[in-house]
ZASELUM-542361 format. One record per residue: residue in one letter; z, x, y of N, C-alpha, C in turn. Coordinates in steps of 0.2 Angstrom, whole numbers, plus 2048, in hexadecimal, padded with zeros to 3 digits. Last residue first. Layout:
N
AZXYZXYZXY...
//
This chain:
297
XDF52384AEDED23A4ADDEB23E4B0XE002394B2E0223D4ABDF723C4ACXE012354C1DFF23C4BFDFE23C4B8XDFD2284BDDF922B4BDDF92314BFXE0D2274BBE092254B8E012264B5XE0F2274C7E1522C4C4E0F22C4BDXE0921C4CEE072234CFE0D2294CCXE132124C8E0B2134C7E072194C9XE1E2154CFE1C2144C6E152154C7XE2721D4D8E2121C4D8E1C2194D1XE362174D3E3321B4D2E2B21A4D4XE4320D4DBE3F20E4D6E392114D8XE552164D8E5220F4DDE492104D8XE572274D6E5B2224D9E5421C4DCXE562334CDE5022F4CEE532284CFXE6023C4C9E5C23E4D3E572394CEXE642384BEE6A2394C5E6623A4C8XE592374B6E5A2304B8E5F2334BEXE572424AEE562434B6E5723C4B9XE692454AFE632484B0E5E2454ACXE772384AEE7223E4ABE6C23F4AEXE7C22D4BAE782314B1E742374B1XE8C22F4BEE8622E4C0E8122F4BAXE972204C6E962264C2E8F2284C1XE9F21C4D6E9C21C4CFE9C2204CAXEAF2154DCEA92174D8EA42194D6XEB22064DEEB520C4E3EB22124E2XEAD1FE4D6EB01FB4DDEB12024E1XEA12074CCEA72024CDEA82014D5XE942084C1E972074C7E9D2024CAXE8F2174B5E922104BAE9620F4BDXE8121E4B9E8621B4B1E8A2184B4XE7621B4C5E7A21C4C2E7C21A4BCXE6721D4C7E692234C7E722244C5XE632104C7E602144C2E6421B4C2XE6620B4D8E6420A4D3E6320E4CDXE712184E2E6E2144E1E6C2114D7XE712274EAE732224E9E6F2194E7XE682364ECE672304EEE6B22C4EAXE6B2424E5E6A2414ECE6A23C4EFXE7A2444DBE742434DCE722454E3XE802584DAE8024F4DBE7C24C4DCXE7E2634CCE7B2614D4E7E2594D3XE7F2684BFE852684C5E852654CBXE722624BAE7925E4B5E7F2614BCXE6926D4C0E6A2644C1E702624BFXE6F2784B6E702774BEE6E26F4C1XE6D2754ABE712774AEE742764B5XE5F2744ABE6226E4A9E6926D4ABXE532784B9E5827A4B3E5D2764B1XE4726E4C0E4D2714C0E502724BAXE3A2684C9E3E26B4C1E4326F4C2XE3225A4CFE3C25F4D0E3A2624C8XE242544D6E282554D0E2E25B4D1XE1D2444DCE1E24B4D9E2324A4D7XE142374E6E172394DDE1823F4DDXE0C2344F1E142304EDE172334E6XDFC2354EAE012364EEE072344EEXDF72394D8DF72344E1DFD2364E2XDEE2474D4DF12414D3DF223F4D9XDE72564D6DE424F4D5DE62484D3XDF325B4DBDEF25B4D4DEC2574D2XDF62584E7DF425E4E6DF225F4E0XDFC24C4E4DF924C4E6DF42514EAXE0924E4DCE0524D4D9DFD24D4DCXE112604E1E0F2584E4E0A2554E0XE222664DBE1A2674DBE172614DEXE2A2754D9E2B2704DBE2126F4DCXE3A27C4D0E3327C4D0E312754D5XE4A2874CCE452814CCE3E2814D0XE482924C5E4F28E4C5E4C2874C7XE4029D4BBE3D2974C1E462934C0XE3D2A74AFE412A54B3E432A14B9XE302A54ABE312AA4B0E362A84B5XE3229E49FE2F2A649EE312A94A6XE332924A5E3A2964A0E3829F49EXE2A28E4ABE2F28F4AEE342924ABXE192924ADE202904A8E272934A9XE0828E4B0E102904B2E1528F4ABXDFA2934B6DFE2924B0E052944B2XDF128C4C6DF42924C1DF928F4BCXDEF27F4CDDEB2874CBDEC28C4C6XDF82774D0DF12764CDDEB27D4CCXE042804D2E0327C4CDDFC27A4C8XE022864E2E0028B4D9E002874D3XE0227C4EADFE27E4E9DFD2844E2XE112794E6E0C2744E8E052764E8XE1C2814E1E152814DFE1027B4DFXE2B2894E8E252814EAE1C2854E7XE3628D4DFE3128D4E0E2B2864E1XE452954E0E4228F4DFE3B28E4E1XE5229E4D7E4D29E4D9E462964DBXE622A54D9E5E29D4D8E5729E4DCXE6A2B34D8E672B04DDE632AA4D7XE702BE4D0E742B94CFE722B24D3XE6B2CB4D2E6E2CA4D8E712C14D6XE602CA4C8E642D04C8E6C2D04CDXE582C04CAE5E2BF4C6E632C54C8XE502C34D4E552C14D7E5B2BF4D1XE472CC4CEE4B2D04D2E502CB4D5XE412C24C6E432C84C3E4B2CD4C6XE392BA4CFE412B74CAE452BB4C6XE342C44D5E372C04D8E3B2BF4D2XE292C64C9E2C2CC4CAE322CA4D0XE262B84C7E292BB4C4E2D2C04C6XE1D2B54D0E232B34CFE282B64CDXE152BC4DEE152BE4D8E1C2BD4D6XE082B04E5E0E2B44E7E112B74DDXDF82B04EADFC2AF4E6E012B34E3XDF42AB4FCDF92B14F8DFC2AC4F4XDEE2A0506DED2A14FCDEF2A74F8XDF229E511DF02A550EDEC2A5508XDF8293513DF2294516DEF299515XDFE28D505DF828A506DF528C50DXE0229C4F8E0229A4FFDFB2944FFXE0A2984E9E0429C4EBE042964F5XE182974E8E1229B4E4E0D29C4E5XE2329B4F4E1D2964F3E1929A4ECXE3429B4F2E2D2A04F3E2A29B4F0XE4629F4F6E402984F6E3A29D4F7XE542A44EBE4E2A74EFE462A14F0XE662A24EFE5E2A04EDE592A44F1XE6E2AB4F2E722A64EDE6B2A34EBXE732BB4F6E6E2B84F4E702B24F0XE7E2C54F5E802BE4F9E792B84F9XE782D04F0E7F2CB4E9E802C44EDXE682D04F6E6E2CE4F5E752CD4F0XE582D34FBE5B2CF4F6E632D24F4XE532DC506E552D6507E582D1501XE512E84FEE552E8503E572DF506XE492E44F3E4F2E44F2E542E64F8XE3D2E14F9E402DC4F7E472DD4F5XE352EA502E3C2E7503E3E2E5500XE282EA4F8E2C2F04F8E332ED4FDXE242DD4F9E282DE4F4E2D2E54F5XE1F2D6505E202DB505E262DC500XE132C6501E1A2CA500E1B2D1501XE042C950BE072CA503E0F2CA506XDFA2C9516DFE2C5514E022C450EXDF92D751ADF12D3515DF62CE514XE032DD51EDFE2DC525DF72D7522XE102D5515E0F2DB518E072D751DXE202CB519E1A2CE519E162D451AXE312CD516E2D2CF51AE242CC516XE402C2513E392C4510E332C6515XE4C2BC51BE442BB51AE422C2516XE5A2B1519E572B651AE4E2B5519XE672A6521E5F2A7520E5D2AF51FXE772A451AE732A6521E6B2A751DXE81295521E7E29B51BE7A29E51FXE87289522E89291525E86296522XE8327D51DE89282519E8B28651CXE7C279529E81275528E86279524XE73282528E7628452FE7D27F52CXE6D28351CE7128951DE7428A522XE6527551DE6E277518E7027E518XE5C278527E61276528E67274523XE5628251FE58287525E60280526XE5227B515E54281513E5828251AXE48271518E4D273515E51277514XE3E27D520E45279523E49277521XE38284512E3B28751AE4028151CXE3027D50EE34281509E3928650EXE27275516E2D272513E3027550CXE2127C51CE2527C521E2C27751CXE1C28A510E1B284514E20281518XE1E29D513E20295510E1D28F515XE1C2A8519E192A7517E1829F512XE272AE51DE252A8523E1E2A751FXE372AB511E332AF514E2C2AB519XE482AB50BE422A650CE3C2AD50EXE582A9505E4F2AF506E4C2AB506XE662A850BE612A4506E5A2A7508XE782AC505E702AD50AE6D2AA505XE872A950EE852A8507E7D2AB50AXE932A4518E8F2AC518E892AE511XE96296511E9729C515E972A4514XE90291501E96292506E9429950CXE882854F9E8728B4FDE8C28C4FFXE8927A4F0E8A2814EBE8C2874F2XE8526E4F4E8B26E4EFE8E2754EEXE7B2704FCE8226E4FFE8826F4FAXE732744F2E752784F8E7A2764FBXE7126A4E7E732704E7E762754EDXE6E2614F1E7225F4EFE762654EBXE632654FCE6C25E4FFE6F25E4F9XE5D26C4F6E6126F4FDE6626A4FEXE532644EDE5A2694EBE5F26D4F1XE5125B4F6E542584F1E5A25F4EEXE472634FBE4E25F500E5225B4FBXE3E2654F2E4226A4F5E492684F9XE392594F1E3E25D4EAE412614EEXE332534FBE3B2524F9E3E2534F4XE2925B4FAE2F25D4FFE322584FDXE2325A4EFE2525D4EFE2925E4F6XE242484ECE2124E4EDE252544EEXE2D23D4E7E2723C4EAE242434EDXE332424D7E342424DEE2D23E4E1XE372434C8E332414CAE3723F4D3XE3D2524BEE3E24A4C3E3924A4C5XE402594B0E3B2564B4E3E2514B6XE4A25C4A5E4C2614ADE4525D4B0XE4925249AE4C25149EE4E2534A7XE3F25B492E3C255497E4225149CXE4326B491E44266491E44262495XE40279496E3F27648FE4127148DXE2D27849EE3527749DE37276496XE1F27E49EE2227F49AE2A27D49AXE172734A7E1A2784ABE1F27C4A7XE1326B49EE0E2704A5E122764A7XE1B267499E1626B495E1326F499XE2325F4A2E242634A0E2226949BXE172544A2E1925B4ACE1C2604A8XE1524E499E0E25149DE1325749EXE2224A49AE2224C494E1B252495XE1F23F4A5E252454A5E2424A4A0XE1623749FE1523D4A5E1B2404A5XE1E230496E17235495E1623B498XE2422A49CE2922F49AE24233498XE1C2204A2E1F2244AAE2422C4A3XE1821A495E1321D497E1622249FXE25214493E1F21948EE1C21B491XE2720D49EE2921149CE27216494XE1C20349AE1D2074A2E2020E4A1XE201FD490E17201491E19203497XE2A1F4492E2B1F948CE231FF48DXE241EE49BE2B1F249CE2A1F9498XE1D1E5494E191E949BE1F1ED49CXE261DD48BE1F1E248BE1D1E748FXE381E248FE321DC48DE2A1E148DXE421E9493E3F1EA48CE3A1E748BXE451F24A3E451ED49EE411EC49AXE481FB4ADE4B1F74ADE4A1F04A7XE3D2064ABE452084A8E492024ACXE322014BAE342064B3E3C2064B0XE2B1F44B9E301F74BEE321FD4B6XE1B1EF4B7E231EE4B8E261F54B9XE0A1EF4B3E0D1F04B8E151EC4B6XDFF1E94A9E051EC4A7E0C1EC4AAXDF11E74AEDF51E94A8DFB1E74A6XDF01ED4BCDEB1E74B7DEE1E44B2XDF71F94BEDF71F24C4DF51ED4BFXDF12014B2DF72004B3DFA1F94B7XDE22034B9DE71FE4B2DED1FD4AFXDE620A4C5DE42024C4DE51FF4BDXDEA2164C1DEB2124C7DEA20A4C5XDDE2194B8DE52184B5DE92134BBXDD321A4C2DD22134BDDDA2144B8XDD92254CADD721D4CEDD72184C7XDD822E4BFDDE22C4C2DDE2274C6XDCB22F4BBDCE22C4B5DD322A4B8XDC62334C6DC222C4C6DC922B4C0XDCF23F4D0DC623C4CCDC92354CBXDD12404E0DD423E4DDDCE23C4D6XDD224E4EBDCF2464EADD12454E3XDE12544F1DDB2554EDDDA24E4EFXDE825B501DE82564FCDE22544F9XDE8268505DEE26450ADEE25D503XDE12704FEDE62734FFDEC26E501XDD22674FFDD72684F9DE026A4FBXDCA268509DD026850ADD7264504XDBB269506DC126E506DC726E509XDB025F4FFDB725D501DBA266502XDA025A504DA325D500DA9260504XD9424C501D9C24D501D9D2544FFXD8424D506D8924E500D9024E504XD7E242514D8024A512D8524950BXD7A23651AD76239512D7B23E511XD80233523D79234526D7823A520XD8D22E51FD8A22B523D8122D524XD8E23750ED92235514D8A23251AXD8D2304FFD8B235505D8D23250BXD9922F4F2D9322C4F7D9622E4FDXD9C2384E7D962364E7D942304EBXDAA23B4ECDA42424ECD9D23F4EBXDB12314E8DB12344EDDAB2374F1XDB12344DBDAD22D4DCDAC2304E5XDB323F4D1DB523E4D5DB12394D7XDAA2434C4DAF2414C3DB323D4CBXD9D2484CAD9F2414C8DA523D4C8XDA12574C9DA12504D3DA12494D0XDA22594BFDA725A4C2DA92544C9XD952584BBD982554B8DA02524BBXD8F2614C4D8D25A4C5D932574C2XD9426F4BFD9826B4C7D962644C6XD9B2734B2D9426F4B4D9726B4BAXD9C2824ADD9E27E4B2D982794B2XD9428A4A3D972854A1D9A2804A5XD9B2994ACD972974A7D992934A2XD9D2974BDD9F2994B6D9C2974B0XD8D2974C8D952954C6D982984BFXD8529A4D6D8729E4CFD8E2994CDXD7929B4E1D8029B4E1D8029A4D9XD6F2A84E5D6F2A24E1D752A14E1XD702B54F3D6F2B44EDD712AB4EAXD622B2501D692B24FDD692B14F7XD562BF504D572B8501D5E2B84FF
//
């Protein structure tokens, strides 16, 4: 007889399925919903759909463009959620949080701006084939454009980082090391720390796409020296269109923007410009607001 399924003590699944709307209407021929393709994008609970909306209902305007009612509440409530992402992810300051439309264009965000600005020839960048395709290509192609060169990081035969190389492949030429925190086809959760550890030693930038180890695991970027960080809202149960850049405040402040435009300059003249401060310099034109929004829920 198989054994009773079992939860943790206090889990109350019902309560859980409720909360998603998704999960309480059966599919065509009665069968309960049940979703396992969280990895590629969650369902969404009920508090984030009715944020979504009271916002549209409400309030709705353009953020950091003006003082009137609905302005003044937009922007409350889009610096909220940066102030959320920064608690989450222990930053020390709500300024090293940008808001991206996800995780791959944080990563190409710091490849076209840090990488062009900083790699030089013969310079290396540690990847490994255990990354998503979008902690890889950028990468490959601002190291074909600098002249840099790609290194890898072995796997051992149970899909782990082979640490015992790690100092064979770690560098003084080592400029960044890119590793996923936890793998989305392996679910190897990868060991940061000892990482961020071995590549200060080597004066290496460590960056970490935690698409998938965000909504799982406790992080903090200052304890485990993380130079930057990258995450999708909609891998946490928020809407799509919305992620997040951390970056060292440091290191942002030398990066050029990446996108020109609205909100992201101090000012602009005929021949021109100048730019603002972090994070408003990489948050060029206007912001997912409403799902920037209901990430903070």
């Amino acid at each position: 007889m198989p054994e009773p399924i079992t939860t943790e003590p206090g889990l109350d699944v019902k309560a859980i399925r409720d909360d998603f709307p998704v999960l309480g209407k059966p599919l065509p021929k009665g069968m309960p919903v049940v979703f396992f393709d969280t990895a590629a994008s969650a369902q969404k609970p009920r508090c984030v759909i009715e944020k979504q909306t009271e916002i549209f209902e409400t309030c709705y305007a353009n953020a950091h463009r003006g003082t009137y009612q609905f302005g003044a509440r937009i922007d409350e409530e889009l610096e909220g959620t940066r102030e959320k992402v920064r608690a989450l992810l222990g930053a020390a300051d709500v300024d090293e949080i940008i808001f991206t439309s996800g995780t791959t264009m944080a990563i190409n965000l710091v490849a076209n701006t840090w990488g062009r600005e900083f790699l030089q020839p013969g310079d290396e960048i540690l990847l490994n084939e255990m990354e998503h395709h979008a902690n890889l290509v950028p990468w490959q192609r601002i190291a074909a454009e600098k002249r840099a060169k790609l290194t890898y990081l072995p796997l051992t035969a149970d899909g782990r980082l082979d640490l015992e190389q790690l100092d064979d492949v770690l560098t003084d030429k080592t400029r960044l090391v890119a590793v996923t925190g936890m793998s989305n086809v392996l679910g190897t959760i990868n060991p940061i720390e000892r990482i961020t550890a071995k590549a200060k030693q080597h004066g290496a930038l460590v960056f970490v796409d935690a698409a998938q180890s965000v909504p799982h695991l406790p992080v903090n970027v200052v304890n485990s020296q993380i130079d930057f960080l990258a995450f999708s809202g909609h891998k946490l149960y928020g809407p799509t269109g919305i992620g997040v850049l951390y970056g060292r405040r440091e290191l942002l402040e030398s990066m050029p923007p990446f996108l020109g435009g609205g909100h992201m300059i101090d000012r602009v003249y005929r021949d021109h410009s100048t730019w603002a401060d972090p994070p408003a310099k990489f948050e060029a034109g206007t912001l997912p607001i409403v799902e920037a929004i209901a990430l903070g829920t």
